[in-house]
C-alpha positions in Angstrom: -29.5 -16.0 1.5 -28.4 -19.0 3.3 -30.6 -22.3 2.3 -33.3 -23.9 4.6 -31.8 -25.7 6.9 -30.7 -29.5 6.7 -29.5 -30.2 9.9 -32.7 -30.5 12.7 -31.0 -33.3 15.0 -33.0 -33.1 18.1 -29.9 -32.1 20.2 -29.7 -29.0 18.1 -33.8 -28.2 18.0 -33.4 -28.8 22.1 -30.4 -26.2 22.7 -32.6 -23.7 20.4 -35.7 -24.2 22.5 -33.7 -24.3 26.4 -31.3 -21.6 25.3 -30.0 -19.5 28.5 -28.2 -16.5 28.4 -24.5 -17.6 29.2 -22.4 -15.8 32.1 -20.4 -14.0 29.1 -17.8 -12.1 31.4 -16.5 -15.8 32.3 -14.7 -18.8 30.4 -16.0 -22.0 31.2 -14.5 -24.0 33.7 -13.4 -27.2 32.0 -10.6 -26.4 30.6 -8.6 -23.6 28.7 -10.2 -23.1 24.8 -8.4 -22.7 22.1 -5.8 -20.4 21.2 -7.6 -17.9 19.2 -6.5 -15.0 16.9 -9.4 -13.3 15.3 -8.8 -10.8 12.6 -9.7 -7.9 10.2 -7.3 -8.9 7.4 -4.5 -7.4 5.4 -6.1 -6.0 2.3 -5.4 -3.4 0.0 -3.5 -0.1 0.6 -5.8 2.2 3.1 -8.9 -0.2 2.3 -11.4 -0.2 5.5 -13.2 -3.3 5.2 -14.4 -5.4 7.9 -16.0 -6.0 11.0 -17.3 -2.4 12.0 -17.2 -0.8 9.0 -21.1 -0.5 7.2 -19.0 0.7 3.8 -16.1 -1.7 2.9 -13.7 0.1 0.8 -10.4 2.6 0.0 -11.6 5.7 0.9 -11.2 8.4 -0.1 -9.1 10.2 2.5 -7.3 7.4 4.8 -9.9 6.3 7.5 -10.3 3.7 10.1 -13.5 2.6 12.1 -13.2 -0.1 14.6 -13.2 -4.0 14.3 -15.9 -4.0 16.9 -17.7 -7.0 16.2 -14.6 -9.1 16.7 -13.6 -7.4 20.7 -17.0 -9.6 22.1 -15.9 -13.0 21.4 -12.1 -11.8 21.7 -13.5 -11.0 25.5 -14.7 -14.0 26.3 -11.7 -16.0 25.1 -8.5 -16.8 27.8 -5.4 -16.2 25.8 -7.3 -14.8 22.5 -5.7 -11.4 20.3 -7.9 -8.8 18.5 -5.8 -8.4 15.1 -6.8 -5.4 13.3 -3.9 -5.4 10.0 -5.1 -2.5 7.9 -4.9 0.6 10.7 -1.6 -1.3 11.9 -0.5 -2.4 8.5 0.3 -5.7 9.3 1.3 -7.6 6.0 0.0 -11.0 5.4 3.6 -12.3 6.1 3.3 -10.9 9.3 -0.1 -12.7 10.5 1.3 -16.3 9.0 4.0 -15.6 11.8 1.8 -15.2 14.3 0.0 -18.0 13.7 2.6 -20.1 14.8 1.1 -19.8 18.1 -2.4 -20.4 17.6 -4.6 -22.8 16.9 -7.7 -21.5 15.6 -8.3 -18.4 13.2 -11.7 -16.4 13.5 -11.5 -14.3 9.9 -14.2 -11.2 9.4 -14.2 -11.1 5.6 -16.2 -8.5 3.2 -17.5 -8.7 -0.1 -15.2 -6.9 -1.7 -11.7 -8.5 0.4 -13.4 -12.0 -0.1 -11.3 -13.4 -3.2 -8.0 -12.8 -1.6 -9.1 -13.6 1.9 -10.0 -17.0 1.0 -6.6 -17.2 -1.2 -4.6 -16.5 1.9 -7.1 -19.1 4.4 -5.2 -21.6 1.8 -2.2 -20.7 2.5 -2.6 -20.7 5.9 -3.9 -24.3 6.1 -1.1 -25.3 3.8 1.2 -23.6 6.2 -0.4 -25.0 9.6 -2.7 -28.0 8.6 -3.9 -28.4 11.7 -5.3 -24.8 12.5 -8.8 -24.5 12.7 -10.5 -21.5 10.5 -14.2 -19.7 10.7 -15.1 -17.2 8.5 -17.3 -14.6 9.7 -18.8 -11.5 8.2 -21.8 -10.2 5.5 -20.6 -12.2 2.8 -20.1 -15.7 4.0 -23.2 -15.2 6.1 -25.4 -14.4 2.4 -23.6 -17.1 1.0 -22.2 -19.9 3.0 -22.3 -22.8 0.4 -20.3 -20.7 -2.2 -17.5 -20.2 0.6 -17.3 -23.4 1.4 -16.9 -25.0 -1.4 -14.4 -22.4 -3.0 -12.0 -22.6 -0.3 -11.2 -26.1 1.6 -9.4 -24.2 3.9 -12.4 -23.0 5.8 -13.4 -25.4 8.7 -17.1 -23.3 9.0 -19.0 -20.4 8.9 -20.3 -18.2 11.8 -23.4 -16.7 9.9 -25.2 -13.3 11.6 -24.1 -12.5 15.3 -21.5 -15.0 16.0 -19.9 -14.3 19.9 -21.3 -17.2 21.5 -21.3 -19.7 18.3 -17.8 -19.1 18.2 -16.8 -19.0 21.7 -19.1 -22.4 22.5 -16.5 -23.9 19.7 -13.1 -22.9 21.2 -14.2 -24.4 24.3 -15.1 -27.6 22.6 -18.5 -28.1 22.0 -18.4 -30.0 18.3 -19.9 -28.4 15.3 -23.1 -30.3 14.7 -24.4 -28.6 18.7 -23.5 -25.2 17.9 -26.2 -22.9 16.7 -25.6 -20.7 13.6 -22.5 -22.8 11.9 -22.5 -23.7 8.3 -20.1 -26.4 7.7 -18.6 -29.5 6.0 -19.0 -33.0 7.0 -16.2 -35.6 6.7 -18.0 -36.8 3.5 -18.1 -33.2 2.0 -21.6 -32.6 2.8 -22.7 -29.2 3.7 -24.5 -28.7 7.0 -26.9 -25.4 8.1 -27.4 -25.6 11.8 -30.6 -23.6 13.2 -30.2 -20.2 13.1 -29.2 -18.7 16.6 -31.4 -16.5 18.5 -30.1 -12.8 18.5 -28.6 -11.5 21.7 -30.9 -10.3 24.5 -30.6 -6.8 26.1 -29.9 -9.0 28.8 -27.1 -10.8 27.0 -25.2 -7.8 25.7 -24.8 -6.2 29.0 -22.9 -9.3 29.8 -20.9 -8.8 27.0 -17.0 -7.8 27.3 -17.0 -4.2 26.7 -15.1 -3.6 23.7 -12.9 -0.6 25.2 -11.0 -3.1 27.4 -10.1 -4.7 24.3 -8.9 -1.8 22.5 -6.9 -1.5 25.2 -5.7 -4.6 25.4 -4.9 -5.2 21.8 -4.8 -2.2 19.6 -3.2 1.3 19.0 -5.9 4.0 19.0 -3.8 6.1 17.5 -3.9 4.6 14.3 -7.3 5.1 14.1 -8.6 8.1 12.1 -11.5 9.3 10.7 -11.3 13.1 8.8 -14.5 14.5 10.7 -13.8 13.4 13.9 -11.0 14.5 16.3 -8.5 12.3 16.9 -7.6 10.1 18.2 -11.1 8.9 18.4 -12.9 5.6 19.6 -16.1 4.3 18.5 -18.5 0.9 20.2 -22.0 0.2 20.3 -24.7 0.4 22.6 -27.1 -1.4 20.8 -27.8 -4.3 18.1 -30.0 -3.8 15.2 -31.8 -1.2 13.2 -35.5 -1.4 13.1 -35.1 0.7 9.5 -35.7 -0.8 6.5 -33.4 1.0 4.2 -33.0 -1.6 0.9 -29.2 -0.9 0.6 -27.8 -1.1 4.0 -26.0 -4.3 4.5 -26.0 -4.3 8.4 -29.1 -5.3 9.3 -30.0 -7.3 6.4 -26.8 -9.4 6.5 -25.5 -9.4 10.5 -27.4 -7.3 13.3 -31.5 -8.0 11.7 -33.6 -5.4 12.5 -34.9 -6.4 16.1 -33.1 -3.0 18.0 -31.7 -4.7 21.0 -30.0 -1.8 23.7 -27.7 -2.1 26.0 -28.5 -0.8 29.8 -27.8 2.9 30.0 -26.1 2.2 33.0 -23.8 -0.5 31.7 -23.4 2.6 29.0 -21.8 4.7 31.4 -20.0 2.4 33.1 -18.0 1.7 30.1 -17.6 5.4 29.4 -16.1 6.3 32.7 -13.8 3.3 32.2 -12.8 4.2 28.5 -12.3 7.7 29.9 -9.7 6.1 32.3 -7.8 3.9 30.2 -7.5 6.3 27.2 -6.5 9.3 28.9 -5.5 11.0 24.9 -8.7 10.1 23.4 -10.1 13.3 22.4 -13.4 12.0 20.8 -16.1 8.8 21.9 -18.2 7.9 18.7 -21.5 5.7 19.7 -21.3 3.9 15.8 -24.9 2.2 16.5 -26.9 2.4 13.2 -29.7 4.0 15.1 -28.0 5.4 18.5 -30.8 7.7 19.1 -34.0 6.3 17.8 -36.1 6.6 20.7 -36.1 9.3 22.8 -37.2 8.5 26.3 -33.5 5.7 26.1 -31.5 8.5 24.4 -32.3 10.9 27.3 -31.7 8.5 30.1 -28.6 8.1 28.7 -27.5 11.4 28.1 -28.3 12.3 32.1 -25.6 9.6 32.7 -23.3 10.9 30.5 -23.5 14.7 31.6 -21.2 14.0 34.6 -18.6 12.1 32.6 -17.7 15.4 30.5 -16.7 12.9 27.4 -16.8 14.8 24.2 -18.7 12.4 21.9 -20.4 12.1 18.6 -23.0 9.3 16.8 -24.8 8.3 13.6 -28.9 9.6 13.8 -31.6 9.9 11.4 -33.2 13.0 10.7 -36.5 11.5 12.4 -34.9 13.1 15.8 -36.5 15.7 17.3 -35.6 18.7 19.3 -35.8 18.3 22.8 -33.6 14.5 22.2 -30.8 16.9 20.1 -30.8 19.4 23.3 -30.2 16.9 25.7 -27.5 15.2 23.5 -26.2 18.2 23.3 -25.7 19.0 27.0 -24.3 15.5 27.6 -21.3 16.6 25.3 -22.4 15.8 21.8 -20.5 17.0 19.4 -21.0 15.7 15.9 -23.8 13.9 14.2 -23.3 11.6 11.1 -26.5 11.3 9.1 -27.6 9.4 6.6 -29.4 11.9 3.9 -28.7 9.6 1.3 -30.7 11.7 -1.4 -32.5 15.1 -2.2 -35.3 13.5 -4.4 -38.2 12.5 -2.4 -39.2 9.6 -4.7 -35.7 7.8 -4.5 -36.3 8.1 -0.6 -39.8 6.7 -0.9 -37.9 3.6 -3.3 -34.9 2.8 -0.7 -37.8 2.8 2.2 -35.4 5.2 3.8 -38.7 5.9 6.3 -37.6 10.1 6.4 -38.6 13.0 4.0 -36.7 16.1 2.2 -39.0 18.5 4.8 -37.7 16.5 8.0 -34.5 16.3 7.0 -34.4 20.2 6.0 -35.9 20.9 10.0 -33.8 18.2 11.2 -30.1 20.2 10.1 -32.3 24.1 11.0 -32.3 22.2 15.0 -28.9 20.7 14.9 -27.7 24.2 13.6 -29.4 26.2 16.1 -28.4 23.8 19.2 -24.4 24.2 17.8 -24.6 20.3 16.8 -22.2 19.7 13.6 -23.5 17.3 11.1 -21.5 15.1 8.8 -23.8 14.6 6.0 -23.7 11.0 3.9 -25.2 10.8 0.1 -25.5 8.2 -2.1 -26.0 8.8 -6.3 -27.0 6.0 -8.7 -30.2 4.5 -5.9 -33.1 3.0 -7.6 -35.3 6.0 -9.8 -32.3 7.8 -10.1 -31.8 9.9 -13.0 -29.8 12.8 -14.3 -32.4 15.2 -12.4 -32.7 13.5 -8.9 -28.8 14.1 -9.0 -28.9 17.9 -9.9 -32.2 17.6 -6.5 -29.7 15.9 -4.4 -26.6 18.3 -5.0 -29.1 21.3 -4.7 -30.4 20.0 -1.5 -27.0 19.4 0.0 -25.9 22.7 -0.5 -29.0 24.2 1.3 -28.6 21.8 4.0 -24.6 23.3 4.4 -23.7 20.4 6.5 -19.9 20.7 8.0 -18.4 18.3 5.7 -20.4 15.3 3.6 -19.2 12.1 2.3 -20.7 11.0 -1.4 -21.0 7.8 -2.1 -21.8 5.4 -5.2 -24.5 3.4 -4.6 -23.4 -0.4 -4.2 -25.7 -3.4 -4.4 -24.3 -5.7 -1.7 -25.5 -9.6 -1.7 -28.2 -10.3 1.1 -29.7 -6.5 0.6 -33.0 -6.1 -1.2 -31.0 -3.5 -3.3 -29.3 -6.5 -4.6 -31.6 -8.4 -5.4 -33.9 -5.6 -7.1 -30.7 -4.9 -9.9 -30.2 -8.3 -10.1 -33.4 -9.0 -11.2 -33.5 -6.3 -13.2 -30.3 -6.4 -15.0 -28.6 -3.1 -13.9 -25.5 -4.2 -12.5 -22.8 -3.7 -14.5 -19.8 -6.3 -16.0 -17.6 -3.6 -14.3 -16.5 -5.0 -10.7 -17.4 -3.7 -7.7 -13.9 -2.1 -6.9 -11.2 -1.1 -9.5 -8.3 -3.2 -8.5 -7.1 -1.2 -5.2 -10.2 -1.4 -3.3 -11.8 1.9 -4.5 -15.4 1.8 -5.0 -16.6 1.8 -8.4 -20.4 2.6 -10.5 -21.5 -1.0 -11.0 -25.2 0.0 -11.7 -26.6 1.3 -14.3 -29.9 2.1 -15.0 -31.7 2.4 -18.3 -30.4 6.2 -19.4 -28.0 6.5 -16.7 -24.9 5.3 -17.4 -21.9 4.0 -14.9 -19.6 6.2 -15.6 -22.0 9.6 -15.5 -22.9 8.6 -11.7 -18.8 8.2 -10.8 -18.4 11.5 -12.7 -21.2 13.3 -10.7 -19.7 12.2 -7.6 -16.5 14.4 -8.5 -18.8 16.9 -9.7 -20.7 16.8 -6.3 -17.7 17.5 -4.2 -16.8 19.9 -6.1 -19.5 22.2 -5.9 -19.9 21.7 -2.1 -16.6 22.8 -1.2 -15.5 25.2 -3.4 -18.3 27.4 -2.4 -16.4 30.5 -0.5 -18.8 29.5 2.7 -17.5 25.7 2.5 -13.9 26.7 1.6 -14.0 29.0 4.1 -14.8 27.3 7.0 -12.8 24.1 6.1 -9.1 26.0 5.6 -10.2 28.1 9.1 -11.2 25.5 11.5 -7.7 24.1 10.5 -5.7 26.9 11.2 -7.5 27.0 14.5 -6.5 23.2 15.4 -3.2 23.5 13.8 -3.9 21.0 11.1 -2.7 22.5 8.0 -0.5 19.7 7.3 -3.8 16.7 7.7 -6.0 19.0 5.5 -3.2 18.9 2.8 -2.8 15.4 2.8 -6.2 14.8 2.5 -6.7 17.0 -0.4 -3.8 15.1 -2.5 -5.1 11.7 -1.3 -8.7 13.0 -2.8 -7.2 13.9 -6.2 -4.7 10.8 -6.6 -8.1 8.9 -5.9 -10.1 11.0 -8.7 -7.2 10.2 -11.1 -7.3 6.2 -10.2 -10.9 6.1 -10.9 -10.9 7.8 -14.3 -8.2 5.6 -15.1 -9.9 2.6 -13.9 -13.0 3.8 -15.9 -10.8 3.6 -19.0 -9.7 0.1 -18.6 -10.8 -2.4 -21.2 -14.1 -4.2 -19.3 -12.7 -7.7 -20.0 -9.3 -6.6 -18.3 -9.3 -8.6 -15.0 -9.4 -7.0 -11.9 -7.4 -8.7 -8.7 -7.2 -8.9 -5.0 -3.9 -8.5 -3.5 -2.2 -11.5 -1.5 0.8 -10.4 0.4 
């Protein structure tokens, strides 16, 4: 994590202790801010990797989430554009054009993008010296030093939620006042403002809402995701997840665990906008890590829905009970992605995932009966795991039946306890977290458990769920039903030209240097 902080000059300790919640929907007065571009960077081919999405990577089948965190500040800036390159596929060629008419670059950056992002920051500066460049994003946030002193290019770091940090510095206010910056002084030393205070309920109902900028900015129809319907959009309506699951980077890196929530009615409001403005959308997706958590807000909600007659889908935990799925349900829910992560009840005891195999087993019997679909997320090679809990886990997920699943190796990001627990214990890998075109690789191996078993089971996992007649079945029907033949087919060759990269990749000499791409 970042280090204790070296900067307490009163002016800063006196902002933190008179903070007031700014009019967000409004640009200061003074004068017009900077020009402002802020971006989810060109990165490898199909590679999802910033600034919504929890799981940077190439995935499997081509998908897209949002660049959500970026539309709030973009809001709140006269003259500012929401680049999203990857969806778009905007080259880096393309972005160094644009920048000809900017002056400052916000940059949401991931762990596993971070090398060639800061390679193209460089060339940037070189290209326009005087632009102005903030990083933001899980990695800097964990690591601010290391960024800036590996690239000079970088003019600061936005660390955890940074709307009004960056917003206060396009309109002028100088680095040393503003709250959450990590930055270098003219005589190269390194500066860690006071953490800022994380936005009120209050505060993120005055937020932009991030639809309008979608619909200022982006194409929707580039956006895809296999399980929903497209094209889809997906926003928050609230910060946080009071969880404490040891992998998930989220809320140990950016959001924190307080659960902020919107207003339901400022919800709505949005929803009947959206529903407005994207008259093709076929599917809303509420991407909040804990949408439904508490029941008595869920159901409020829902009732303001109902009228809208959105189709619309979320993340949930298996904690959810009944009557909250029914009245979901009846508002227009759809689909529900859920985080099962494993079938071994001790590796759910080690990741604090706060849920058990018997809940999540009555969980999928409710969503079943109520005609709710679930898209079922696993994750092999967690802490305790062993060539048994694998065989649990791909048993379990069977018997679950879930509509489709997604299976995941389990990645140690810097920042989560995860991390740290491998590292202190030795079992990450010299193997890289990617293998060269942003696919996500086995970097942990635990005593008896090697690497390259885990990637293996994965393929081994898939298999067995879908080629099951039941599985197969349903898959090839649904898309003669919608007419999408031809998507199903391209997502089965893009599965097995994966498969084949990674066993190739796993072949590779380990010294053999693995690189980010830069144009």
């Amino acid at each position: 994590m970042y280090p204790v902080l070296i900067d307490t000059s009163d002016k800063i300790q006196e902002h933190q202790r008179n903070l007031e919640p700014l009019p967000l929907k409004e640009t200061p007065k003074e004068g017009k801010p900077l020009k402002t571009l802020f971006l989810n960077p060109p990165s490898f081919e199909k590679f999802d990797g910033g600034a919504s999405s929890r799981w940077p990577a190439t995935r499997e089948i081509e998908s897209y989430w949002y660049p959500v965190w970026l539309t709030y500040p973009a809001g709140m800036l006269e003259g500012s554009r929401l680049v999203d390159a990857p969806p778009h596929h905007i080259s880096w060629r393309e972005v160094i054009a644009l920048l000809k008419d900017y002056e400052f670059l916000v940059l949401f950056t991931s762990t596993v993008g971070w090398v060639g992002d800061q390679g193209m920051a460089e060339l940037i500066k070189e290209t326009y010296p005087a632009i102005k460049i903030a990083f933001v994003g899980p990695p800097v946030t964990t690591s601010p030093d290391r960024a800036l002193n590996e690239c000079k290019a970088i003019d600061f770091i936005s660390r955890r939620e940074f709307d009004l940090s960056i917003v206060e510095y396009a309109n002028g206010r100088p680095l040393n006042e503003i709250l959450g910056i990590s930055y270098k002084d003219s005589n190269g030393v390194i500066h860690h403002n006071l953490d800022r205070p994380q936005l009120s309920p209050e505060q993120l109902d005055g937020l932009p809402w991030a639809t309008e900028i979608y619909h200022r900015d982006l194409d929707v129809t580039k956006y895809s995701v296999p399980f929903l319907l497209h094209p889809f959009i997906s926003l928050y309506t609230t910060r946080g997840c009071p969880a404490q699951c040891t992998f998930c980077l989220w809320p140990q890196t950016l959001s924190g665990h307080a659960w902020r929530k919107r207003s339901t009615d400022d919800v709505a409001a949005e929803m009947k906008q959206a529903k407005e403005l994207f008259p093709l959308v076929k599917e809303f997706f509420f991407d909040d890590d804990t949408f439904n958590i508490q029941s008595a807000r869920t159901i409020e909600l829902c009732e303001k829905l109902k009228p809208l007659g959105l189709t619309w889908s979320c993340n949930s935990r298996v904690t959810t009970d009944y009557d909250t799925l029914k009245a979901m349900k009846e508002a227009g829910c759809r689909l529900l992605i859920v985080g099962f992560e494993s079938g071994d009840p001790q590796i759910l005891k080690n990741i604090k995932k706060g849920a058990t195999v018997e809940r999540a087993r009555r969980f999928v019997r409710d969503c079943h009966d109520l005609g709710l679909v679930i898209h079922g997320d696993f994750i092999l090679g967690l802490p305790g795991e062993t060539k048994a809990s694998i065989r649990n886990t791909i048993t379990f997920a069977k018997q679950l039946d879930c509509e489709t699943i997604q299976v995941s190796i389990a990645h140690a990001f810097p920042g989560t306890e995860l991390f740290d627990f491998v590292e202190t214990n030795g079992f990450i890998t010299n193997k890289k977290m990617e293998d060269g075109d942003g696919h996500q690789m086995a970097h942990i191996e635990y005593p008896g458990l090697p690497a390259d078993y885990v990637l293996e089971m994965v393929h081994k996992f898939y298999d067995e769920y879908y080629f099951r007649p039941k599985a197969a079945f349903r898959i090839v029907w649904k898309a003669i039903v919608n007419r999408d033949i031809p998507r199903l087919y391209a997502e089965a060759c893009s599965f097995m030209k994966l498969r084949a990269q990674r066993n190739k990749a796993l072949r590779k000499p380990q010294s053999q240097t693995l690189t980010h791409p830069s144009a």
